[in-house]
MIPA-477367 format. One record per residue: residue in one letter; z, x, y of N, C-alpha, C in turn. Coordinates in Angstrom, 1 decimal, padded with zeros to 4 digits. Layout:
BEGIN
res;n.up;n.east;n.north;ca.up;ca.east;ca.north;c.up;c.east;c.north
A;Z;X;Y;Z;X;Y;Z;X;Y
...
REM end
This chain:
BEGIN
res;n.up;n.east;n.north;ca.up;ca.east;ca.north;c.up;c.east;c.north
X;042.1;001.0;118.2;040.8;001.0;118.8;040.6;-000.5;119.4
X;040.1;-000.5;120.5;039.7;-002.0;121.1;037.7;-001.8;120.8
X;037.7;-003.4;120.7;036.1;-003.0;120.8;035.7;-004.3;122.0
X;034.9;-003.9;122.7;034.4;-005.1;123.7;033.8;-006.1;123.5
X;032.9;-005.9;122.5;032.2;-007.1;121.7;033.2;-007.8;121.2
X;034.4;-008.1;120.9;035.1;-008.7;119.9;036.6;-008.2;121.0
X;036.9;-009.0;122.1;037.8;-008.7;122.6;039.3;-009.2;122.2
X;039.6;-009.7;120.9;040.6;-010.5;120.6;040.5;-009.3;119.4
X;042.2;-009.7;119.1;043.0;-009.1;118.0;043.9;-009.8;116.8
X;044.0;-011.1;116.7;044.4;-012.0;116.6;043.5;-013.3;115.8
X;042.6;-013.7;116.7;041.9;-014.6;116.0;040.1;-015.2;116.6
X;039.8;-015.4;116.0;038.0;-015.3;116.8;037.5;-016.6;116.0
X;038.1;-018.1;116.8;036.9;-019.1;115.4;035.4;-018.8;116.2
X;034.8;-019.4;114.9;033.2;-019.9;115.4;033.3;-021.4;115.2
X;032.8;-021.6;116.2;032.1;-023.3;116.2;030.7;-023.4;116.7
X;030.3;-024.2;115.2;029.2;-024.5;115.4;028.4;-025.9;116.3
X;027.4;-025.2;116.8;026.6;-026.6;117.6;024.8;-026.6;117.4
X;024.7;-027.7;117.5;023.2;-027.6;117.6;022.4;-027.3;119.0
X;022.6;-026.8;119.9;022.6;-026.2;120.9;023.6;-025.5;121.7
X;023.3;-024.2;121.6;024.7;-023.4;122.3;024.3;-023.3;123.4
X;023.1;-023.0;124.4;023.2;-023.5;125.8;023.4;-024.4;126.4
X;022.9;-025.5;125.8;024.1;-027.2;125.9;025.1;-027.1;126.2
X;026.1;-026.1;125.0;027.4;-026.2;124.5;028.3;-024.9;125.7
X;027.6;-024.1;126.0;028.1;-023.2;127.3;028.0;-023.9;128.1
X;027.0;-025.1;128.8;027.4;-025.8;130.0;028.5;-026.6;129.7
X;028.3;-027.2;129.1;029.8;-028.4;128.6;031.0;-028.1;128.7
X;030.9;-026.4;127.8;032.1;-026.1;128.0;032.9;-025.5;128.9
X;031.8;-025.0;130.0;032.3;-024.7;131.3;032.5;-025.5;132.5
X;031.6;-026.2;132.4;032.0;-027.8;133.5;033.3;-028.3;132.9
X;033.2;-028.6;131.5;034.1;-029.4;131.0;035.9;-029.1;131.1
X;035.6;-027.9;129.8;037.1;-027.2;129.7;037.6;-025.9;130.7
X;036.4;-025.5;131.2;037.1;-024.5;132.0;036.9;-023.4;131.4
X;035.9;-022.7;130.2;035.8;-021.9;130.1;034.6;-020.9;130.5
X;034.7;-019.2;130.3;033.7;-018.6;131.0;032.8;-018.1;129.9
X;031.7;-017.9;129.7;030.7;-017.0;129.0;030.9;-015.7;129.6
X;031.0;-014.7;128.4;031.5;-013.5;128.7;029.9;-012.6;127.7
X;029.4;-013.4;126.7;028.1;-013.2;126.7;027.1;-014.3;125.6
X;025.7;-014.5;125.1;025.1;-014.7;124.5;024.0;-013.9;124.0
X;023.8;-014.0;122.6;022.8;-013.5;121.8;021.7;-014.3;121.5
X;020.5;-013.5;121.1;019.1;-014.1;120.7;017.9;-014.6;122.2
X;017.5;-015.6;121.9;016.8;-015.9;123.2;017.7;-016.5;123.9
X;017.5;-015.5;125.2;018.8;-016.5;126.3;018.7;-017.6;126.7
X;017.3;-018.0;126.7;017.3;-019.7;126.6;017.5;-020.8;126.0
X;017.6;-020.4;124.3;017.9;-020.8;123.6;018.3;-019.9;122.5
X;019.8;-019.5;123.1;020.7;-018.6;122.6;021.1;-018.9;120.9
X;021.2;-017.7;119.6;021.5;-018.2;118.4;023.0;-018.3;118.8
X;023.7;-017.2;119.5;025.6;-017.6;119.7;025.8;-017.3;121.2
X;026.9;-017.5;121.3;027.4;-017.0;122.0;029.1;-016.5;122.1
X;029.6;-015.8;123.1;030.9;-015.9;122.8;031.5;-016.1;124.4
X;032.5;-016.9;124.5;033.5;-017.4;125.5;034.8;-017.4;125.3
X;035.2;-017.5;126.3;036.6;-017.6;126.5;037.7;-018.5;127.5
X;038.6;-018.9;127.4;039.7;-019.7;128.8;041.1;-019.1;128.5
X;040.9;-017.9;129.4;042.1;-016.5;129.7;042.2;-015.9;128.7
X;043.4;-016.2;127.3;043.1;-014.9;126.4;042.5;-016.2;124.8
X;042.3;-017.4;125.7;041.8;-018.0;123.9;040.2;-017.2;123.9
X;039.8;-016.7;123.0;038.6;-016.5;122.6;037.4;-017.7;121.4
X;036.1;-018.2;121.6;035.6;-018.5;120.5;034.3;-017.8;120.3
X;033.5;-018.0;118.9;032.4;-018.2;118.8;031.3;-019.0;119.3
X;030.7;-019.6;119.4;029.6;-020.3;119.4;028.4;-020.1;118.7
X;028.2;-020.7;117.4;027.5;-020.4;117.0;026.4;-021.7;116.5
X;024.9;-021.4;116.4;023.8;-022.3;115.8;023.7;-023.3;114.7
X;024.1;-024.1;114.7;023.9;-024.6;113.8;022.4;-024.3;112.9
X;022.9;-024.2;111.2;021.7;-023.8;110.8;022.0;-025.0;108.9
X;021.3;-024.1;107.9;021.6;-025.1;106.6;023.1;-024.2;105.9
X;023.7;-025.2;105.5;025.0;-025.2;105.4;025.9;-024.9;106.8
X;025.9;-024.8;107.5;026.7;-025.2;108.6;026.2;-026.0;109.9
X;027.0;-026.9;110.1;026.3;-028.0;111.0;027.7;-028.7;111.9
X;027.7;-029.4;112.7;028.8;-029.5;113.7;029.0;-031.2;113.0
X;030.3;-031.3;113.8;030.9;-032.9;113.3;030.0;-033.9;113.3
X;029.1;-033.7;114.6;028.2;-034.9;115.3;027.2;-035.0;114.1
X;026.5;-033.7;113.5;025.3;-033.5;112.5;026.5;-034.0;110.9
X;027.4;-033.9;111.0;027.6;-034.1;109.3;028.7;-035.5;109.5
X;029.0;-035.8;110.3;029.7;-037.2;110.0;031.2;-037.0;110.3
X;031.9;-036.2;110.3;032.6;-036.1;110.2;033.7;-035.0;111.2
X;034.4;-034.9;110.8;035.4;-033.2;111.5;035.6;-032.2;110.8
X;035.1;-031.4;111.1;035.5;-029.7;110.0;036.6;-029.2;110.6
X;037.5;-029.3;111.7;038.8;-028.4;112.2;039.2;-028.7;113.5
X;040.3;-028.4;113.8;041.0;-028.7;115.2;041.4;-026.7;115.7
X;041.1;-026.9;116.9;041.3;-026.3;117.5;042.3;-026.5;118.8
X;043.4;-025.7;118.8;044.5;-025.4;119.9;044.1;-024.7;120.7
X;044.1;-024.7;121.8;044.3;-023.6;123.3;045.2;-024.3;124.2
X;046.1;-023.1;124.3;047.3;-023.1;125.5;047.2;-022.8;126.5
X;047.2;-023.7;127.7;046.7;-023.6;128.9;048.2;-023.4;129.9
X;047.9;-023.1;131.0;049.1;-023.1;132.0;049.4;-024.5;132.3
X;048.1;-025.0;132.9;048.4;-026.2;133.4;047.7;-027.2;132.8
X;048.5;-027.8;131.8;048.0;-029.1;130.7;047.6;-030.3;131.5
X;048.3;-030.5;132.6;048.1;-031.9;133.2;047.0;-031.7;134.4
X;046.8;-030.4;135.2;045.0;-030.3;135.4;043.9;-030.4;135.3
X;044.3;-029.9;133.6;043.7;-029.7;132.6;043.0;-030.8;132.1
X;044.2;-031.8;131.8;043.6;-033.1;131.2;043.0;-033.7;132.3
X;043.1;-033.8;133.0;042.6;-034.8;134.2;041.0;-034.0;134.5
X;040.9;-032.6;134.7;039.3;-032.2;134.6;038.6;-032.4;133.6
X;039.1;-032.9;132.1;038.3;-032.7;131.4;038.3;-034.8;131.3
X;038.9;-035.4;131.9;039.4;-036.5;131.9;037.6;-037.2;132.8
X;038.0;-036.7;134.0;036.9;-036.6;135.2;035.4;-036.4;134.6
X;035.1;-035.2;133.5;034.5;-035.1;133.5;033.4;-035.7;132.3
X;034.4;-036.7;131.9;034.0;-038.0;131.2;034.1;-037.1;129.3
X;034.9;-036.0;129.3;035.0;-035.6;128.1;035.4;-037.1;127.3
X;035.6;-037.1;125.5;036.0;-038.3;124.8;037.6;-037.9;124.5
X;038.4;-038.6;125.6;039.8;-038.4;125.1;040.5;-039.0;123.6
X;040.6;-038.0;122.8;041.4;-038.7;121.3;043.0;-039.1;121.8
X;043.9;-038.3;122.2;045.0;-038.5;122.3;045.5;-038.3;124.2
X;045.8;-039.0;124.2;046.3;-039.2;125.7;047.6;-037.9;125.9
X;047.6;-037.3;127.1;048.3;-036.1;127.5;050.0;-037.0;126.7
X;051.0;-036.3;126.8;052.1;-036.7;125.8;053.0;-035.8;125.2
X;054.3;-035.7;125.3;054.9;-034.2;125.1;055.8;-034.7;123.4
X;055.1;-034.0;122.5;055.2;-034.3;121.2;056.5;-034.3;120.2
X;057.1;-034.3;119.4;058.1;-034.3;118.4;058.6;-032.9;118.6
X;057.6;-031.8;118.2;057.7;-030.7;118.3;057.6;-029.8;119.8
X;058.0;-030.0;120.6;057.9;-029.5;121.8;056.7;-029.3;122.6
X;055.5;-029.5;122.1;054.9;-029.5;123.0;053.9;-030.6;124.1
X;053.6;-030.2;125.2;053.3;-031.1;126.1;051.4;-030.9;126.2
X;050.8;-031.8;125.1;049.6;-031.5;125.2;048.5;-032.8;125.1
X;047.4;-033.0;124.9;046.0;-034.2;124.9;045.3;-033.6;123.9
X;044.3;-034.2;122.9;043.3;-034.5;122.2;042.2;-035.3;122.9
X;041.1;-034.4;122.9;039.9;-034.1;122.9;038.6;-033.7;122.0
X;037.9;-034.5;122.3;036.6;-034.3;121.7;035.3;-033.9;122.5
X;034.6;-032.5;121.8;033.5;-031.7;122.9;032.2;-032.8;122.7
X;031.4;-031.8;123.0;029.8;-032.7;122.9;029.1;-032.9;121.4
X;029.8;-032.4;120.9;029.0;-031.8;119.2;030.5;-032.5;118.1
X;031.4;-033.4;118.9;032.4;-034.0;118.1;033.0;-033.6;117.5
X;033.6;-031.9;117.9;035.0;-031.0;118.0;035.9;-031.3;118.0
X;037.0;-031.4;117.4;038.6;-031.9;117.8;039.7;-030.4;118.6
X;039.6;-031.1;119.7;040.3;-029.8;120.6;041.7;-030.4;121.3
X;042.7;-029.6;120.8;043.9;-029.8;121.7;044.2;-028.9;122.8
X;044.9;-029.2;124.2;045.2;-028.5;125.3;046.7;-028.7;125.0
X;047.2;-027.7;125.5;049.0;-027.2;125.2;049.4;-026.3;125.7
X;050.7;-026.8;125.9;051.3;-025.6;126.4;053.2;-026.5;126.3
X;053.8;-025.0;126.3;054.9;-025.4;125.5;055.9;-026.2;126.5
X;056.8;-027.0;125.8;057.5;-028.5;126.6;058.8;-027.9;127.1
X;059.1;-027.2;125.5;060.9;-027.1;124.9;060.4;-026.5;123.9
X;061.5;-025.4;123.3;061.8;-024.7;122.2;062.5;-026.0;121.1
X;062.1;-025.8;119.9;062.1;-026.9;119.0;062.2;-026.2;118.0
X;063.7;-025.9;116.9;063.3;-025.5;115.4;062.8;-026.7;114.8
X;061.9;-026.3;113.5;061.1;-027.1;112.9;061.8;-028.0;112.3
X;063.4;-027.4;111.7;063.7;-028.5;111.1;064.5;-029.6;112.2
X;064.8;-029.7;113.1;064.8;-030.9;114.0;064.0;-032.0;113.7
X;062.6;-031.6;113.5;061.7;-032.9;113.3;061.2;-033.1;112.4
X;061.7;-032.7;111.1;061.1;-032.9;110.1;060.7;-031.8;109.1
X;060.5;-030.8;109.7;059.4;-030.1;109.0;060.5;-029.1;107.9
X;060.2;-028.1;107.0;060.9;-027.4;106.0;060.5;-026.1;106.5
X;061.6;-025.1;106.8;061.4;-023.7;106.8;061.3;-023.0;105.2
X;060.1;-022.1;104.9;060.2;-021.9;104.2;060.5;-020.2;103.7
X;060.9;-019.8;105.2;061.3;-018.3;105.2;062.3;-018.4;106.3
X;063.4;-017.8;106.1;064.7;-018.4;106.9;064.0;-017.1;108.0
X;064.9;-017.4;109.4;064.3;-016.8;110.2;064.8;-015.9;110.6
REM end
């Protein structure tokens, strides 16, 4: 069964902000993604949900016990999305005065991606794959042969 409200099968984060109409313009000027819908008052929406092709997220209100990086100090999680074109990619969100963490750079493990930070102090990577890389090439330990 597919359901349309919840168009992913796979994985659905929420991220929280203290404004999700804020956080839908940001993140459509910014990263490139579409609103596909919001909940509550549309003006000042409690969530919403978006997408950039098949990454899907949350958007959700910050309320008591959950609050975004900028409200608590700190980072609660990194988020990946694999884009076609990384080096577009970085340069619009570059332009659009997003806070670059890691400069675009094709990594140990094959991929060719940038670190990014949204409006609410998100940690977001853009990626997309360089080279096929087994893990133990660079370090890492398989822990289920393949």
């Amino acid at each position: 069964m597919k359901n349309r409200s919840v168009p992913t099968d796979i994985m659905l984060p929420h991220v929280v902000y203290q404004n999700v109409s804020e956080a839908i313009t940001w993140l459509t000027e910014t990263f490139g993604f579409s609103e596909h819908y919001r909940y509550g008052n549309p003006e000042e929406p409690n969530g919403a949900q978006m997408h950039l092709g098949e990454a899907w997220i949350m958007l959700e209100s910050a309320r008591a016990g959950r609050g975004s990086p900028k409200q608590l100090g700190y980072g609660t999680q990194s988020l990946t999305v694999f884009v076609d074109d990384v080096e577009t990619h970085f340069q619009k969100a570059k332009s659009a005065g997003a806070k670059i963490v890691e400069d675009l750079h094709v990594t140990e493990y094959g991929e060719h991606q940038y670190g990014v930070e949204d409006l609410e102090g998100h940690h977001w990577l853009f990626s997309r794959h360089a080279r096929d890389v087994s893990p133990d090439e660079w370090g890492a330990t398989i822990a289920v042969a393949e």
